[in-house]
N, C-alpha and C positions, 0 to 999 in steps of 0.2 A: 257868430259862433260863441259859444259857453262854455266855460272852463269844467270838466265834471270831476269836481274836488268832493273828498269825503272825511270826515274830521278823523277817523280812525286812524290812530300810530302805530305802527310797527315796533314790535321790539328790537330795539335796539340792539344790537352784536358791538363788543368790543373794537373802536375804532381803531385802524394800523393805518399808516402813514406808507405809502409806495414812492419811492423818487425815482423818476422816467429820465429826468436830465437834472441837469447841473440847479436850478432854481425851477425845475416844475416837480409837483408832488400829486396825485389824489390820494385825497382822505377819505379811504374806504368807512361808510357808514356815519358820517361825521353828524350829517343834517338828520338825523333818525329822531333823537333826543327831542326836535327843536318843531317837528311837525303838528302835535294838539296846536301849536301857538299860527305856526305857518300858514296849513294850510285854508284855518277860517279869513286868515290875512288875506291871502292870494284873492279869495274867492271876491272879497270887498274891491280889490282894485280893479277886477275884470270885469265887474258890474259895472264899475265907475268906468276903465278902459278898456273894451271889448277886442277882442282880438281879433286881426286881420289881416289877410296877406296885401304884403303889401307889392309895389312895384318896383323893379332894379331901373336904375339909369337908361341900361340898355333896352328895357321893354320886357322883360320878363316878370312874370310873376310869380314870387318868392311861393316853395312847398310848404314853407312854414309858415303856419300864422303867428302874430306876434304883437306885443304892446310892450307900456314899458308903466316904472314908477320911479318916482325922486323927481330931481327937483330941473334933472333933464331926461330927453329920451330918445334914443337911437329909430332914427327914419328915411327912408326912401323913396324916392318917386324919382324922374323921368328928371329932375334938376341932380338929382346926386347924393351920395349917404351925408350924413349929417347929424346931429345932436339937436334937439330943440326944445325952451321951456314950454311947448305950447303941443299939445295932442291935435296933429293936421284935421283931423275927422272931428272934431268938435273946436278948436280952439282956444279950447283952455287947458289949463294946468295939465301934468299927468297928475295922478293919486302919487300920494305921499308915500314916500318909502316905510315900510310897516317897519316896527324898532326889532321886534326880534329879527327879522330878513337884515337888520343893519348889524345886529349884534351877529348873529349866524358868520355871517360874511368876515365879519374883525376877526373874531375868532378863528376861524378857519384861516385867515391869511396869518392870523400872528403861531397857528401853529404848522404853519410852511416859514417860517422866518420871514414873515414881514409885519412890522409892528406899524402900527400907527395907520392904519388903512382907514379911509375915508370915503366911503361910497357915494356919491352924490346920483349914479345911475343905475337902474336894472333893467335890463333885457327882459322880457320874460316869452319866450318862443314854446310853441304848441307845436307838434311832431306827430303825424298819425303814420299809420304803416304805409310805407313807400315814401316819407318826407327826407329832404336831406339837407345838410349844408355843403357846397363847395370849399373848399380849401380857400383861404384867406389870411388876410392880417390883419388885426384890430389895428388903424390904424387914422380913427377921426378922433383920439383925444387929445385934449392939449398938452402933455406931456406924456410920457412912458414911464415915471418916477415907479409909479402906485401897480400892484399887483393886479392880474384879475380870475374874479372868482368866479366858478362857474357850478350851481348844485343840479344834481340831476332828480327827478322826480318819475315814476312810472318805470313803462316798460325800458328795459335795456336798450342801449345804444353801445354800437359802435364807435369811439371818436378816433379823427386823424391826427398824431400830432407831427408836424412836419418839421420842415428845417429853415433855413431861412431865405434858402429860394423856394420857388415854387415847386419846381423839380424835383427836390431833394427829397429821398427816400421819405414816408411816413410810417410811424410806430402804430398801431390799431391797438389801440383800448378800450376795452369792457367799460361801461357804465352802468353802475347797478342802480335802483331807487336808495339814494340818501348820500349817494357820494358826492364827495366833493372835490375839484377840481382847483389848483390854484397853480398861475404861472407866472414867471414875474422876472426884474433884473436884465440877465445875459440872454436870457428865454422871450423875453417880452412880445417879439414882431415874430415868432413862430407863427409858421403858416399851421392851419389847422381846421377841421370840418368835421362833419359826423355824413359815415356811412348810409344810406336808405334804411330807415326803421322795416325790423319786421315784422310782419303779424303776430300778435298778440293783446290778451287779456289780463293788464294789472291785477291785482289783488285790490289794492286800495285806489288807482288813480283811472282805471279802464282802459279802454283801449287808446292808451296814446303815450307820450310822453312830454315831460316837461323842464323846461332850464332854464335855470334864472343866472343870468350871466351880470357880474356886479362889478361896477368900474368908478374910477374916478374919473371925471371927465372934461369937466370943467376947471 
């Protein structure tokens, strides 16, 4: 499966800052500025790591396809989620975290109030109409210190952000192409997912959507 990236930026709109809870915010438009650099980035890592659904523990296979870059990367199969410096499907490295994706990311988290963010992983999941995430907790890193960032690309999405049980009511948030997500502190272990995408035709990214979700992890 191939990324279908196009160098073209959008103009940018004046970024405004939303806070949903006590330490979660998105940055309406934030990543807009930073795409000429992004998205020919992206395109180099998905050459290098192709995306691919993978499999959950329990035997399911994930609607989202997905890879990753840095220096680890969030993976799955039938042993359990996990972190690893090694891409399963080939055995080497993932691609190197692209510098603006690392600068993107700092900045975004240091204008949510966290300074000093240090990415060492990205997510990068592909979403076609009908994909989703379940409700969950980022919850394979070695610490909770460090914030995490999550930018959206393409068609809009739906996200859940929930409470700290499973249970607990979820807020549904618009994602537009360039927002940025950051959540972090008291907030951290929020459960949280994205709705079933709907049909639709990007302008710039086609029929899909993309998010690069940015952690420390190690």
């Amino acid at each position: 499966m191939t990324l279908n990236l196009f160098a073209e930026a959008e103009l940018a709109q004046p970024p405004r800052r939303e806070q949903l809870a006590t330490q979660t915010f998105v940055l309406r438009g934030f990543a807009l500025p930073w795409l000429q650099a992004l998205l020919p980035a992206l395109r180099q890592v998905v050459a290098a790591a192709p995306l691919r659904r993978m499999v959950t523990p329990g035997g399911f296979t994930m609607s989202v396809a997905l890879t990753n870059c840095g220096s680890l990367g969030w993976t799955t199969d039938r042993q359990g989620y996990r972190y690893s410096p090694l891409n399963p499907a080939t055995a080497q490295p993932w691609p190197a975290l692209p510098d603006c994706l690392r600068e993107l990311a700092q900045q975004a988290a240091a204008a949510a109030g966290f300074a000093d963010f240090n990415p060492d992983a990205c997510l990068i999941n592909r979403y076609v109409p009908g994909a989703r995430m379940s409700l969950h907790q980022d919850k394979n890193e070695r610490d909770y210190a460090a914030p995490i960032v999550s930018i959206s690309l393409g068609l809009p999405a739906l996200f859940q952000l929930g409470g700290a049980q499973r249970s607990d009511p979820s807020l549904k948030v618009p994602l537009l192409h360039g927002d940025v997500m950051v959540w972090g502190g008291v907030d951290r272990l929020r459960f949280h997912g994205v709705l079933p995408l709907k049909e639709g035709v990007h302008e710039v990214m086609g029929a899909q959507r993309i998010n690069l979700t940015l952690r420390q992890a190690g």
